[in-house]
N, C-alpha and C positions, 0 to 999 in steps of 0.2 A: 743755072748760074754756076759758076767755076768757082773753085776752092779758094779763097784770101786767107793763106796759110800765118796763124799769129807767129809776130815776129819777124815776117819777110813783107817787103815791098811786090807789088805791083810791077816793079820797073828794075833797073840795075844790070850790068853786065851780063849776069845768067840768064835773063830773061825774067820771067811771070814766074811766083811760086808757084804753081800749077806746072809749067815745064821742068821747072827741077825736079818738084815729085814726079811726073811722067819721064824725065829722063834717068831717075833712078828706079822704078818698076823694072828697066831693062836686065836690072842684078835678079829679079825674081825669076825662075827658072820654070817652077809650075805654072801652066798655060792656064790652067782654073783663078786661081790665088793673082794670078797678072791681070785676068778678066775682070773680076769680082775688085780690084784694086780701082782699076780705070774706068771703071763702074761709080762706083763709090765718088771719084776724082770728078767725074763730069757731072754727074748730078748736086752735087756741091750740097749746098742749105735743103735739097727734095730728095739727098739719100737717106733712104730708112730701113729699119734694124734686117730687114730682106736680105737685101742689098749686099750683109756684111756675114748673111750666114754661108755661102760659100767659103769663104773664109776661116770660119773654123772646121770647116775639113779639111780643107786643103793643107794649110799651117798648122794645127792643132793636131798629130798623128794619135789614131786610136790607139796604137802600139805602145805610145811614150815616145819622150826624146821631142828633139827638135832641128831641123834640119836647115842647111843654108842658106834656105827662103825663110825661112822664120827671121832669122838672120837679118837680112836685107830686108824683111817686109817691115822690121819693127821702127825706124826713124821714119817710114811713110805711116803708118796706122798712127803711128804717136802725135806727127805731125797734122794730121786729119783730126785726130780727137781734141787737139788743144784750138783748132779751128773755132772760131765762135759761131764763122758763119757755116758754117759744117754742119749736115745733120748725122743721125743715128750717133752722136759721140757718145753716148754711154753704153750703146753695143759694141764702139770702138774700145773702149776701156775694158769691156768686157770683154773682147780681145785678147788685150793686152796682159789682162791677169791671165789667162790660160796660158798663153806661153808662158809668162815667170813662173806659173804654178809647173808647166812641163818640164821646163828649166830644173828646177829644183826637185824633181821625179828620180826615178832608176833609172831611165831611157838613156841614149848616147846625146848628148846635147856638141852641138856644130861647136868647133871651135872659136869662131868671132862673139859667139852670142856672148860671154861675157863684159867685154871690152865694148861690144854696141849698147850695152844694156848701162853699163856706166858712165857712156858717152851723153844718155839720152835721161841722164838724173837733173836739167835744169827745165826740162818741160814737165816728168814725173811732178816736180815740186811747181809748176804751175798749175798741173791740173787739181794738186790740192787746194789749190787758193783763185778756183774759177771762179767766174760769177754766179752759175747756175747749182744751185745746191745738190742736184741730183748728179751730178756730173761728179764732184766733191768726192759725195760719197762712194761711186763705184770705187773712185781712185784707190780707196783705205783697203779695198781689195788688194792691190798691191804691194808687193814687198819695196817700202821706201824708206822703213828704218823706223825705229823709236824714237829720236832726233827730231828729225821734219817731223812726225806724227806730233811730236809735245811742242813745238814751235807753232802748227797750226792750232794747238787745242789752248794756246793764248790768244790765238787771234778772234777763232770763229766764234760766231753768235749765231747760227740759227741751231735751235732748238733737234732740228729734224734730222740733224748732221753733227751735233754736239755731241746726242748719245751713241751713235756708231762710231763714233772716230774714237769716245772715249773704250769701246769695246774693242778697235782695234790696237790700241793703248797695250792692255789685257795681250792680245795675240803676241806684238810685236814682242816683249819682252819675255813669253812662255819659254823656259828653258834654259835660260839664263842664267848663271849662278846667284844667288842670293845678295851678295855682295856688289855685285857691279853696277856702274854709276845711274843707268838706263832704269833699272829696278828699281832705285833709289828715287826716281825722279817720279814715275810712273805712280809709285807705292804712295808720292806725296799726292799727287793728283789725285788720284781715286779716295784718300784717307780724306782730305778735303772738302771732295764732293759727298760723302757718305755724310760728312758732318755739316754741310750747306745745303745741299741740293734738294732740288724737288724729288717726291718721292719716286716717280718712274726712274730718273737718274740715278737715282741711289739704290735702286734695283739694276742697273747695268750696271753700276760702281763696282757692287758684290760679284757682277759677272768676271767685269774685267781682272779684279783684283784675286778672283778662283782661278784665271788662267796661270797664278805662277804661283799662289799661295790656294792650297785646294782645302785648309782649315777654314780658310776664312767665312764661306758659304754655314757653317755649324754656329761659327761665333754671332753670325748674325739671322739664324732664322727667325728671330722675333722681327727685326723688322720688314724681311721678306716677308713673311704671313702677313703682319699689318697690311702693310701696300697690297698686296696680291686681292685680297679679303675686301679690301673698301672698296665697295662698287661704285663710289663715283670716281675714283681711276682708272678704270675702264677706259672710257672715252683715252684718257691721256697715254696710253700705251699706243693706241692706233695713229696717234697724231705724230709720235715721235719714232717709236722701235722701230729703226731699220736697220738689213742687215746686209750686207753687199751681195752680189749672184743670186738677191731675195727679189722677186718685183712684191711691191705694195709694203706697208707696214705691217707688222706682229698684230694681231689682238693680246690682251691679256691673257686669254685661256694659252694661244700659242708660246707666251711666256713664261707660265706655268709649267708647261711641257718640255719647254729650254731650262729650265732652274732644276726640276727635279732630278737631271742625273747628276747636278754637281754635289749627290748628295748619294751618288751609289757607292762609294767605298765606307759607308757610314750607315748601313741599315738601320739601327734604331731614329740616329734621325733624321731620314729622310722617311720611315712613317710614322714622327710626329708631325712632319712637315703636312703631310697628305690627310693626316685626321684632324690635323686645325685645322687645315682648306674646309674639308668637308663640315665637319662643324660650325664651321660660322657661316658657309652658303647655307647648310639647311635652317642657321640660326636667323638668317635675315631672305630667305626666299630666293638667292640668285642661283638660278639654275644653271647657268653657263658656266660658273667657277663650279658647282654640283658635277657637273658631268664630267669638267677636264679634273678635277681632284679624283676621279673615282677610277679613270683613265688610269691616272700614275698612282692610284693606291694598286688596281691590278699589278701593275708593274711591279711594283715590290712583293706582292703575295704572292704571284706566279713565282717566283724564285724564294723566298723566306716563309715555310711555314709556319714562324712565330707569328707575323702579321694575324692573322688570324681571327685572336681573342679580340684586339682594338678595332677590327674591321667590321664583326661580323652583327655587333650590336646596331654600328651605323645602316649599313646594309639592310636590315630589321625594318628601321623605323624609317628607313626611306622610300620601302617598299607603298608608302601612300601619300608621297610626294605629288604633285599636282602636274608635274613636269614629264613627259612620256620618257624623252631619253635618261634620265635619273631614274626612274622604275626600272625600266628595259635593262640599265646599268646593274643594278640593284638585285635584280629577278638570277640576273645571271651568278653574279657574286654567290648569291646565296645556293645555286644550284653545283657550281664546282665544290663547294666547301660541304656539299653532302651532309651525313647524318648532323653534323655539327648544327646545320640549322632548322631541325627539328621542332624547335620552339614558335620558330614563324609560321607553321605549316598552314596553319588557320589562313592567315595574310594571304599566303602564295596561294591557296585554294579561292580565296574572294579574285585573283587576279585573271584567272582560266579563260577570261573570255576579254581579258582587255586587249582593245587592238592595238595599245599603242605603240610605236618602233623607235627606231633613232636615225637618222640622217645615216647611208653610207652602210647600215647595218642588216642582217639577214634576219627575218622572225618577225614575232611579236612579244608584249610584256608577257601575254598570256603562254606563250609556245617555251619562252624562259620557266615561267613559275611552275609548266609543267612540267618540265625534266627537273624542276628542285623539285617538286614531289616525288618523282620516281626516285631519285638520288633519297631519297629522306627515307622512301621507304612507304611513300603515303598511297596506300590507292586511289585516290582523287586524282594523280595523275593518269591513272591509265585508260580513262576515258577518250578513245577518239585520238590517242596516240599516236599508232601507226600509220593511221589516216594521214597527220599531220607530219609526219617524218619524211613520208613518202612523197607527199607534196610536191618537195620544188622537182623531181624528176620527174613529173609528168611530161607530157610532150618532147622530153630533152634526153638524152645519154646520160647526163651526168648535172650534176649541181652545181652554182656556182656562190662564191662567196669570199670577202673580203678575207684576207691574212689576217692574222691576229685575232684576239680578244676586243666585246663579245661579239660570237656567232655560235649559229646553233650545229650542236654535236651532231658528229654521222649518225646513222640509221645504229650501225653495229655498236657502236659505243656508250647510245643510250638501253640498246633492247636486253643486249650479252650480261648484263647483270641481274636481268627481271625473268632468269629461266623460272625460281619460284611462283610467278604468275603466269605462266606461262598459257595455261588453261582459258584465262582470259584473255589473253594476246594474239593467239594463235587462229582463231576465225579470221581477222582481219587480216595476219600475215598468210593466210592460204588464200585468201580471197587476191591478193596483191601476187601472189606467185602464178595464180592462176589469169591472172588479168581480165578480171572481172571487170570491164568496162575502164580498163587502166592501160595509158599508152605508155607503153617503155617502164614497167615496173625496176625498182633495181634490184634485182631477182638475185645477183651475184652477194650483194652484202646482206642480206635477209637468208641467205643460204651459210654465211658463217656464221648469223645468230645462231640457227637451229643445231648446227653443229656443236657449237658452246652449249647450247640447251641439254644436248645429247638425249636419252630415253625419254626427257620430257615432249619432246617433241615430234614423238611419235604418230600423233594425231593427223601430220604433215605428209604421213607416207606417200599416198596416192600422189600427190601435187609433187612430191620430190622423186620418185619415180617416172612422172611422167619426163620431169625434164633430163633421162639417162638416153632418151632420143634427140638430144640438141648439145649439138658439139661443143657452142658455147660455156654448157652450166653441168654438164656431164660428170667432168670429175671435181667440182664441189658437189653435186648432188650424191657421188659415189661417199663422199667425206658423209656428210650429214646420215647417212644411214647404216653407214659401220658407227658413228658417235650414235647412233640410236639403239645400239645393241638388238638382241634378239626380238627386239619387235618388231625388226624390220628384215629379218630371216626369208620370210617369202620373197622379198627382192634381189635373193642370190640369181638366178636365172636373169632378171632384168639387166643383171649389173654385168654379167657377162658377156651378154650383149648390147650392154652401152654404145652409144656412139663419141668414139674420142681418137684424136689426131693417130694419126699409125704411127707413135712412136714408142720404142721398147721401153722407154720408163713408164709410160701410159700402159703399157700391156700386162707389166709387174706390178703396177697399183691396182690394177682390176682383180689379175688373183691374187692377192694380198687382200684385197677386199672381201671378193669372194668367201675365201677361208673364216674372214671374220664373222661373217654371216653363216657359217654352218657351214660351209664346203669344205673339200678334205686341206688336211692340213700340211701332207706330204709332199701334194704337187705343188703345192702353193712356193712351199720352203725350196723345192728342188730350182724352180723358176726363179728364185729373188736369190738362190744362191750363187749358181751359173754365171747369171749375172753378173753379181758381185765379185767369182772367180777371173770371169772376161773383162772386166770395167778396164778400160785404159786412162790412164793419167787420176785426175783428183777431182772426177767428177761426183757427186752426191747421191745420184743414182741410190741403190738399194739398201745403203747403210743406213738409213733412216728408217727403214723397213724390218732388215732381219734380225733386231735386238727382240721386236716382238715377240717372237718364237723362242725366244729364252733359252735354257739348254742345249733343245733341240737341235739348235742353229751352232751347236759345237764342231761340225766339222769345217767351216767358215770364218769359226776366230782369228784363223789366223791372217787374210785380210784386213780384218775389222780393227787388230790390236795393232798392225801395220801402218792404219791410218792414225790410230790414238797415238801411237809413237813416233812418226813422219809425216804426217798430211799438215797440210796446212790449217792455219788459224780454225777457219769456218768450219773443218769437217773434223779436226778433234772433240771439235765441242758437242757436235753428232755421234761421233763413234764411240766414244765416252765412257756415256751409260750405257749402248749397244755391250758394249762389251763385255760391261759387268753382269747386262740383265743375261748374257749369253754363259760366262766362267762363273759369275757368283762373285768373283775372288773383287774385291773393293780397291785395287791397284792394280796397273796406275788409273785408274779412272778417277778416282777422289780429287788426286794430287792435278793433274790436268785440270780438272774442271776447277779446281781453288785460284789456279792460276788467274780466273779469269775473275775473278774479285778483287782482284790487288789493284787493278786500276784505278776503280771506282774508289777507292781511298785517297786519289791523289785527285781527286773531281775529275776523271777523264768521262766521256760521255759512253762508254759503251755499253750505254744500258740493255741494249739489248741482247748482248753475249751475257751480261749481268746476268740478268730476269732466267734466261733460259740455263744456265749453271746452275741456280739456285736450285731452279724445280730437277735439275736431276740428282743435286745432292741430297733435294729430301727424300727422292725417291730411292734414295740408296741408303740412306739412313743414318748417315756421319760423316763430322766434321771434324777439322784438325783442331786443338785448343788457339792458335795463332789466328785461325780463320775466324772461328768466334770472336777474339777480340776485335779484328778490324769490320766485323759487321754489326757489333754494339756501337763501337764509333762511327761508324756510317748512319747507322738509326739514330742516334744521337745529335748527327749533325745539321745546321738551320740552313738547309738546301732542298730544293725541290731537286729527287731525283728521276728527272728524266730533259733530255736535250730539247721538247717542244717547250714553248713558249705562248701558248693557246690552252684553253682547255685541257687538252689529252696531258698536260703537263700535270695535274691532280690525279687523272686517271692512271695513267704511271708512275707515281709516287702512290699512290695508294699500294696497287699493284706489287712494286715490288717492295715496298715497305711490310707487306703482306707476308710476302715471301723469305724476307729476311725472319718473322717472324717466325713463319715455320720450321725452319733450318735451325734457328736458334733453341727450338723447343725437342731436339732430336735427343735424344739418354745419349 
């Protein structure tokens, strides 16, 4: 059945509205977007959302911007969506926000599009006052002004389209100066409802009224928490919260999750926002607000290490919640926050064998409560550890698992700090190197443990020697056995005949290797020096090498002091201490490497030019009086220093918080 476009007859000089839209597709130019049009045009009331996703390629450019046919498509798509008898109209709307939103982009937007877009403002304002509610609300997706939007929020009654229109209320006027008339009208609406409404609304009220006033979210967290907290509103969040480009309604837990960043420029309270949640779901059993409060308390502790102290008690005692993903939540918490939660240890050891997980998540309660043991320091976790680490690699190359927080920590990240036990570890990880009835070990990350192990690791010989015959693991294996020092002496001959890529940086790490193992030290030096004399351009090659050799390596400084004064970024911070461990003389290498601290004062993320500065300043033994001050201010300051957002984010604040300490403790 054919399109009966609202607004036009059937009949009339032009013909059928159906031929006017067909006689104007002729202005569309893309032969896709004209198809997908007259598609849409014949199937009338049986077009659906299919139908119309041609469309948004065609019209919709990946690039940005909006082109001619955009142009010309938008009084047919418009007039199709205000169709009653029209199907897919709310993918047509959905449409039609893409372009206004492209419109309003960086991209080169066609020159008629503005002038058609304000031609087609008396259908915009009917599709806010359709009859079909869902249709309504795609509309508020649209930029149709604060005006219309507060002219319909007098009229509309249903409930399901009250609270998003009042959320775009909130949008339309963001930006706007304080003063002006739209703000005024808006501010009275929302001030209103917070004081009439029912409580879900008066939780979008807060939303709306944060889009232009972002105190307002602080002034009212009591009765966010109220609402959020009472579990028999639950139900009513699903029935009403929508959001437009959303299909389905919000749950409450997703709501939670929408309210807590209106509270990110305000860390204190956005985690007391997060420890009432949690407090009153453990106080009344609702595990669903349990789990999305524990969400967004991570969220604040991954970046504020003050969180901490208010968290870690909760954490504790939720550690015997009845609820799997609340444990699981729980187990982890208390595993990043390491020695701190040493008091629970008891708890986390009854946990070892609970299977429970979380929707979406990698692990178990038990695989969490084991790595808070290890992190704690407790040996109860090392039971059957690397068994478990190893795990998801079997059968597979590699692991997989969700982004974010929680999930369980790499193989290296839990092992690298347990060289102390090393003695009890180490059967299992040669068993795993050897592949002892194991497919696809991850031989590569088990080979930078032992390296971080260094001497203690030497148990490993044989099984890290074996693999200097696989081209693969060759030169980590060569790593792991100069970190092993002279217990691994016998494996100079192996290591000289390793098997590794023919290439001459590969053939300089071998004797450099060599020599570290006992071999002479002459040829080693002459080979890494040559090198270094021939290097062309600013590649990294030997300089990372010949500071080793310390003095020795004095006929070479002058390279090496070439790169500290001219190389770029990456390889000053190499040649550095090369240079000093080579002259003695503590300049410029000091001043160079301080450079690379200054950042980090201004929150820039380069933590890892950071961390590696650090350890060469200790290794050289002083600091400027200036540099000291800006790294008591850095330790001082309630930021987690490191760019991940996961886990490894605790693991690199510790890290280099570690290392600030040592630097700071230099005479």
């Amino acid at each position: 059945m054919g399109a009966q476009v609202a607004g036009a007859g059937p009949g009339g000089p032009g013909g059928t509205a159906a031929d006017r839209l067909g006689a104007m597709l002729g202005q569309v130019q893309d032969k896709e977007a004209r198809r997908a049009l007259k598609r849409v045009l014949r199937r009338g009331g049986e077009a659906a959302e299919e139908d119309c996703h041609p469309l948004f390629v065609s019209l919709v450019r990946g690039t940005g911007g909006l082109t001619s046919d955009a142009t010309a498509a938008l009084p047919v798509v418009l007039a199709l969506a205000c169709d009653p008898g029209m199907g897919a109209r709310v993918a047509l709307v959905e449409l039609v926000a893409c372009l206004a939103r492209a419109a309003a982009g960086p991209g080169p937007v066609d020159a008629g599009w503005r002038e058609a877009w304000r031609s087609q403002r008396p259908r915009l304002r009917a599709l806010l006052a359709d009859p079909r509610p869902e249709v309504r609300r795609e509309t508020l997706s649209l930029p149709v002004g604060a005006d219309a939007l507060l002219e319909r929020w007098h009229t509309e009654t249903d409930p399901a389209v009250r609270l998003p229109l009042l959320l775009a209320l909130g949008t339309a006027v963001a930006g706007e100066p304080a003063g002006a008339g739209a703000v005024d009208r808006v501010r009275a609406v929302v001030r209103e409802v917070l004081r009439t409404g029912d409580p879900v609304l008066r939780v979008a009220a807060v939303h709306a009224w944060a889009s232009f006033d972002p105190r307002v979210p602080v002034r009212e967290l009591d009765l966010l928490v109220e609402v959020l907290s009472d579990a028999s509103s639950r139900p009513l969040f699903e029935a009403v919260w929508y959001a437009p480009d959303v299909e389905g309604a919000f749950t409450r837990e997703e709501v939670v999750s929408w309210t807590a960043p209106l509270f990110e420029d305000e860390p204190g309270t956005a985690l007391s926002f997060v420890v009432r949640l949690i407090e009153a779901a453990h106080r009344t059993g609702d595990a669903p607000l349990c789990r999305a409060a524990l969400d967004e308390a991570w969220c604040v502790l991954v970046v504020r290490p003050s969180a901490a102290p208010a968290l870690l008690p909760l954490a504790g005692a939720l550690l015997r919640d009845p609820d799997d993903g609340v444990r699981f939540r729980a187990a982890h918490l208390l595993a990043v926050l390491g020695p701190r939660s040493a008091e629970y240890a008891d708890e986390l050891a009854a946990l070892l064998d609970d299977p429970g997980g979380a929707e979406f998540l990698e692990g178990t309660v038990g695989d969490h409560a084991r790595w808070a043991l290890t992190r704690i320091g407790d040996p109860r976790g090392l039971q059957g550890l690397v068994e478990r680490l190893c795990a998801p690699y079997q059968g597979h190359y590699s692991r997989s698992y969700v982004m974010g927080d929680p999930r369980l920590p790499e193989i290296e990240d839990v092992l690298t700090p347990l060289g102390a036990h090393a003695d009890a570890l180490l059967p299992a990880v040669r068993a795993q190197l050897r592949g002892d009835g194991v497919d696809r070990a991850p031989v590569g990350r088990l080979l930078q443990v032992l390296t971080a192990w260094g001497p203690a690791a030497a148990p490993a010989l044989p099984e890290v020697v074996a693999l200097l015959g696989d081209s693969r693991w060759s030169l980590s294996a060569v790593d792991v056995l100069v970190a092993m020092g002279p217990a691994a002496s016998s494996a100079a001959d192996a290591v000289r005949g390793c098997v590794a890529l023919d290439h001459p940086g590969n053939r300089i790490k071998v004797a450099w290797a060599v020599w570290r193992l006992g071999g002479d030290r002459d040829t080693a030096l002459r080979l890494i020096g040559e090198a270094l004399l021939a290097e062309e351009g600013w590649v990294y090659g030997p300089v990372g090498l010949v500071g080793d050799f310390g003095p020795a390596a004095a006929p070479y400084a002058g390279p090496v002091r070439h790169a500290v004064e001219h190389g770029p970024d990456w390889l000053r911070l190499r040649a550095a201490p090369a240079l000093w461990s080579i002259t003695g003389e503590r300049e410029p290498s000091v001043s160079v490497l301080e450079e690379y601290l200054v950042p980090l004062a201004d929150a820039d993320d380069s933590y890892g030019c950071f961390v590696d500065a650090l350890r060469a300043l200790a290794g050289i033994g002083t600091v400027s009086p200036g540099t000291r001050d800006l790294l008591r201010a850095v330790r001082e300051s309630d930021r987690r220093l490191s760019s991940y957002r996961d886990y490894r984010a605790f693991l690199r604040d510790e890290e280099i918080r570690a290392a600030i300490e040592d630097v700071l403790a230099l005479p």
